[in-house]
N, C-alpha and C positions, 0 to 999 in steps of 0.2 A: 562493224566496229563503232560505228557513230550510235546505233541503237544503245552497245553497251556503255560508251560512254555518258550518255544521255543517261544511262541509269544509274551511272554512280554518280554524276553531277546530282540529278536528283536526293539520293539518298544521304547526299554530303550536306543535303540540304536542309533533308528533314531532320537530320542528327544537330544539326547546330540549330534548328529552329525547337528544336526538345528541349537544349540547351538551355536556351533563352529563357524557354517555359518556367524549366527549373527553377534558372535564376530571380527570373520574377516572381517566382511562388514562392522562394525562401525570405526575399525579402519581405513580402507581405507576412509571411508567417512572425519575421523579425520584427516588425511594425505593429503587429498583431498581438503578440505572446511576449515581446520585451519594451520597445519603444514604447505603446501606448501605455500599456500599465505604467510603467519608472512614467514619464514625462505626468499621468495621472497621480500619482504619488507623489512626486516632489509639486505638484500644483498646492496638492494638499498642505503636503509640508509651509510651503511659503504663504498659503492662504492666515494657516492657526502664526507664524511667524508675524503676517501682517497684522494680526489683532493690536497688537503691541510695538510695532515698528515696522513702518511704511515700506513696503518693498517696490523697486524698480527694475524692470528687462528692458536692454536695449542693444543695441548690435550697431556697430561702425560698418563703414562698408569695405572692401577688402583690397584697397589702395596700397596698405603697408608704409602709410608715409609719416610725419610726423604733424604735418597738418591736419591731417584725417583727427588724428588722436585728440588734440587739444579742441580741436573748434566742435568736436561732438560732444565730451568729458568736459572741458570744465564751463562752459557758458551754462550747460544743464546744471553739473553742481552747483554754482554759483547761484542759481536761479532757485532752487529746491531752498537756498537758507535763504533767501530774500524775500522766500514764501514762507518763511517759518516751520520746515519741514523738518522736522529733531531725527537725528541718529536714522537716519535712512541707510536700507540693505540696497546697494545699487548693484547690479550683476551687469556685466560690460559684456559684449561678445566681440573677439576680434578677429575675422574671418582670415585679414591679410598678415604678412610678416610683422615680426616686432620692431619698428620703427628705429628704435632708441631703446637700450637695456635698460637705461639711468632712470628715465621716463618712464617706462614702464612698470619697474619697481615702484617708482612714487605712486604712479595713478593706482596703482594696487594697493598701498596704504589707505586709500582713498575711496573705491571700487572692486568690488570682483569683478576681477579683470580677467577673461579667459579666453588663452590664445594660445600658440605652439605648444606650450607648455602642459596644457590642460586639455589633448582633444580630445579623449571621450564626452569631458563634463560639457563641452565647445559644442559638440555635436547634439548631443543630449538640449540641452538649452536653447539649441538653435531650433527644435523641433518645436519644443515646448512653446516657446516666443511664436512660432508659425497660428499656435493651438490658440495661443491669447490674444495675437492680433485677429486672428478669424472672426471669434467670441468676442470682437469691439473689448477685452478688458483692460483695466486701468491702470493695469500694475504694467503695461506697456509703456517703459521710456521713448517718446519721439523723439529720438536726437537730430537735430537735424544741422550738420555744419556748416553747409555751402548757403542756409539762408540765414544772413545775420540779426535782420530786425526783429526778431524777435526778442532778443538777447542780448538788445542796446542798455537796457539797466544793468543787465548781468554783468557788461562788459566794462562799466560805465562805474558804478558802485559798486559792486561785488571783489573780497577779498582772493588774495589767489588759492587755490583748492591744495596744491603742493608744497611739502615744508620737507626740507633737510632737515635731519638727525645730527644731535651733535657731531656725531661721528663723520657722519658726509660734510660736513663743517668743517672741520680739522684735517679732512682730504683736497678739500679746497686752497685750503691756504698751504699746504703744500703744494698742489697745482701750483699758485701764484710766485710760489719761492722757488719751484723748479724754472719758472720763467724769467727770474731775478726780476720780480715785482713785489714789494713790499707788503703787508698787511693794510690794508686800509688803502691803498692805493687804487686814483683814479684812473678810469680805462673806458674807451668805449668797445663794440665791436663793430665788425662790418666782413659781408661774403657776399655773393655772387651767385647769381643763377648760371651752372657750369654742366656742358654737356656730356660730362664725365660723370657727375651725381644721377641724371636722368638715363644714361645706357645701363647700368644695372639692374632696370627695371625693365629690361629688352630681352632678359635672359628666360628661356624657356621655361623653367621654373615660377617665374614671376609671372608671364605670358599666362602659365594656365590657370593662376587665381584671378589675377585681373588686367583687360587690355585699355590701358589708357595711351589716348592719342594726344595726351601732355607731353609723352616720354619720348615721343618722337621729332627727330630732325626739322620734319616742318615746323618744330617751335623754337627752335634754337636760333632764330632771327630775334628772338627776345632777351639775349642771351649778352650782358655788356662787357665790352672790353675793360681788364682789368688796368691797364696803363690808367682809363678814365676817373678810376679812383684812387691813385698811387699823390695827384697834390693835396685833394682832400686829405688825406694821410698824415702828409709829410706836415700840413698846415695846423692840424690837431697835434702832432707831437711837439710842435715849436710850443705850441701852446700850454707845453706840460702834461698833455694826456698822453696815457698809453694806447697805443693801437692794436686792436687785435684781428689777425685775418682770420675768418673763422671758415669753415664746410665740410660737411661729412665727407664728402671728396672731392679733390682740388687737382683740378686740371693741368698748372701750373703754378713752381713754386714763385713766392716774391723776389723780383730780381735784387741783386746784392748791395750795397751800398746807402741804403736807406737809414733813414733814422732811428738810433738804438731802439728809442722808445715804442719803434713797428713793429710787431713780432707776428710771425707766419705760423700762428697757432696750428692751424690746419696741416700743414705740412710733417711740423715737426713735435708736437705736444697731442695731438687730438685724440681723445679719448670720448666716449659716450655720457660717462661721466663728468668730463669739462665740458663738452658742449651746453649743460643745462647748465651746470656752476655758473659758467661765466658768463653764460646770459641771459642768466638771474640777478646775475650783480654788478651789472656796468650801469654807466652811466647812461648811455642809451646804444643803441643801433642802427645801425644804416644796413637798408635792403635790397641789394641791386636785382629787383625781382626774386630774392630767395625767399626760400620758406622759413629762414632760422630765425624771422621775425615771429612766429608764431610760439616759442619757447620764451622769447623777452615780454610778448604781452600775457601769456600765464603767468606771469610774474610783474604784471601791471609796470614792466618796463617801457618810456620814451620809444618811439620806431621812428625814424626817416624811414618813409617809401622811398628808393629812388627808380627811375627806367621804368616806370610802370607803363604795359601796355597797354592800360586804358585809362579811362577820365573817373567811372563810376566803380571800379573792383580795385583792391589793393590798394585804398589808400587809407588803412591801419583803423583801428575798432573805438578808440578811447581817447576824451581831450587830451589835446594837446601834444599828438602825431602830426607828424608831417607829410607833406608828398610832394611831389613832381613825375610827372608824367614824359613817357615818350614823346615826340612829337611825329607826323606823318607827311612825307613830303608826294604833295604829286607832281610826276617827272615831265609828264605833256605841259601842264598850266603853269610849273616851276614855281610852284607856293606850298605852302603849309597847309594842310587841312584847318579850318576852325574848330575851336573844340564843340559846336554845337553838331557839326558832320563829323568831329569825334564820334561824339555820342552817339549819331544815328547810325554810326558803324559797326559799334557795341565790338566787339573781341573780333570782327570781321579782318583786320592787320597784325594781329598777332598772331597770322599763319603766313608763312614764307609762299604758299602756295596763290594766297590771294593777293598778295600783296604782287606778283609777277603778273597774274592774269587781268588785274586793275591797274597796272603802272604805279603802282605808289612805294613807297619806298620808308622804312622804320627807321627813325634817327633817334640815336642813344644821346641821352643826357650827356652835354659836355663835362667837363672837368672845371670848368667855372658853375656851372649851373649846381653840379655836385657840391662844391664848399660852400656855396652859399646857401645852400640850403640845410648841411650842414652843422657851417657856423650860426645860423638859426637859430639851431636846436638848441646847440650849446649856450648861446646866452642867455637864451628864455631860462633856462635850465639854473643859469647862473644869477636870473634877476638883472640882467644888463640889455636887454632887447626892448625898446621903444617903439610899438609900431606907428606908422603916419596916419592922418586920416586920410590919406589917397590908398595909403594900402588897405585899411580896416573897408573901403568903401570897393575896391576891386574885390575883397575874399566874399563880400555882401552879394555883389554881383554875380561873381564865380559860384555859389552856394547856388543863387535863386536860378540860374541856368543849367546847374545841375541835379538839382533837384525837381526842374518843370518838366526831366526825362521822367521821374518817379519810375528806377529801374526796380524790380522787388526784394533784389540783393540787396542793393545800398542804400533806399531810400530810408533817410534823417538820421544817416552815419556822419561824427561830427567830423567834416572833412576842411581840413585847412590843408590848402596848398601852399608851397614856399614864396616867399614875399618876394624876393626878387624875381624867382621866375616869373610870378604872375605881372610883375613892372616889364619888364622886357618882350614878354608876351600876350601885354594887354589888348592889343589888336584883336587877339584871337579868338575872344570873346564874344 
């Protein structure tokens, strides 16, 4: 009995190793007799294209996120006409989910943009892009997101790449009138980094395109309580602004009783479509570590950074951003980190896991430290902000010790941090 079983375990073996053969043989045949000619052919195609208009390939990486989308697309666009690049054919590959419909349609007025929608041609071009980055060629877009300096003029000078249609115009202002906001009326926004946007990206689904260890729990110590920007809030509406809570998904609604001029967009209005409208066209944004700041500076909107968990990432691309940073407590020495053993910590506290095995402990921006930073914004904004020279003389200091890290993501990002946090926290310097 064991003999014969031994024999069909063998035999079960050589049938699925045939299998295999097969399947590897018909792919090559596939690669062979359709892949390489089509990918050979439309080279061609784009080569006699290029005589007469500049063609570019380039691919995002397959996050699915809205951040991914913008910091790859438009610093590059923006860069191509700063170069004097006319009527360029950009061909975009987007491996991951479509972030944002609204968005997506735009950058595709913009971009061939090819993603769910288009996988043949998705596939196709992904091979083709493999063939021209091999062959060192030119028509290879390097996009590259996550490093900014490159892309400090782009971000700096360069107009935004995205424009609404009348038609998405006149969608808008109904948005605005379905929230009993007026035409012309001012508003800022503001959202939150919420563990409820990052568990979506946990789902099997999502898992097999791409695993990012952003998505998970150990970073939800980054994560600020929303109570901590409910006076901010209340302080801008007294002020005559409207407020808007913005997030693709919100964990919790705004509790009741707040001031009319607050509105829990996210909750109760949020569409894909409103998310880019409206912040496109506020007056600025507040980021408690979200990414929705990334939609307001494609539209060369103000950002308050707030809760950032570091000194040199997240503190916004273009003058006249602001920021404030976490702070990091150690529990044995019962002090503050400095922000110079910030720096030499680099993202090492914004994991719950290190933060336990070091004793240190992540402290979220207060709700004083939040308005004033702010009300900052909004005066600069407004032409009513005086700074001191004890402050112009700490942001000097703050710069020149942040930049003697020279980290290669941030280094000669124009970073201002909030004036009164850095008075209150001058020590820490």
């Amino acid at each position: 009995m064991d003999t014969i079983a031994i024999a069909e375990k063998w035999q079960r073996f050589v049938a699925a190793d045939n299998k295999q053969r097969v399947r590897l043989f018909v792919r090559k045949l596939i690669y062979l007799l359709i892949l390489k000619p089509l990918a050979f052919l439309l080279h061609l195609v784009l080569h006699l294209i290029s005589l007469g208009r500049p063609v570019r390939i380039g691919t995002l990486i397959a996050k699915g996120k809205i951040s991914i989308m913008i910091s790859y697309i438009e610093p590059y666009m923006r860069q191509l006409r700063l170069e004097g690049v006319r009527n360029p054919l950009v061909v975009v590959i987007n491996p991951g989910k479509c972030p944002n419909e609204q968005l997506s349609r735009m950058y595709g007025r913009a971009v061939q943009l090819l993603d769910d929608r288009h996988p043949r041609l998705r596939r196709l071009f992904s091979f083709l892009l493999r063939l021209l980055a091999a062959s060192g060629s030119r028509t290879v877009a390097h996009l590259q997101g996550a490093d900014f300096t490159p892309y400090l003029r782009a971000w700096g000078e360069g107009g935004p790449v995205l424009r609404f249609t009348p038609e998405e115009r006149e969608r808008g202002q109904h948005l605005l009138a379905q929230m009993n906001m007026s035409a012309g009326v001012t508003y800022i926004c503001f959202g939150l980094r919420e563990a409820a946007f990052y568990q979506q990206f946990l789902t099997p689904e999502s898992l097999a395109r791409y695993t990012n260890p952003e998505d998970r729990e150990n970073t939800y110590i980054r994560n600020p309580p929303l109570q901590n920007y409910l006076p901010m809030a209340a302080h801008c509406a007294e002020q005559g602004l409207y407020v808007l809570r913005m997030g693709q998904v919100a964990g919790e609604p705004l509790p009741s009783g707040l001031h009319p001029n607050i509105i829990d967009y996210a909750m109760k209005y949020r569409t894909s479509f409103g998310d880019v409208y409206l912040l496109a066209n506020c007056k600025f944004v507040v980021a408690g570590v979200a990414g929705l700041w990334w939609i307001a500076t494609a539209f060369n909107r103000p950002i308050v950074m707030s809760d950032s968990p570091t000194l040199h990432l997240g503190a916004g691309l273009r003058n006249g951003d602001l920021f404030i940073p976490k702070k990091v407590w150690v529990i044995a020495e019962k002090r503050l980190l400095t922000f110079p053993e910030m720096l030499k910590a680099d993202i090492r506290y914004s994991y719950e896991d290190n933060c336990h095995r070091d004793g240190m402990e992540l402290v979220h921006n207060t709700p004083e430290e939040i308005a004033a930073v702010v009300s900052e914004m909004n005066r600069r904004l407004d032409g009513t902000w005086s700074p001191s020279d004890e402050d112009e003389d700490l942001q000097r200091r703050f710069k020149e010790m942040l930049f003697s890290y020279q980290h290669p993501k941030s280094y000669g990002l124009p970073v201002r941090i909030g004036a009164e946090f850095l008075r209150q926290h001058a020590d820490l310097l």
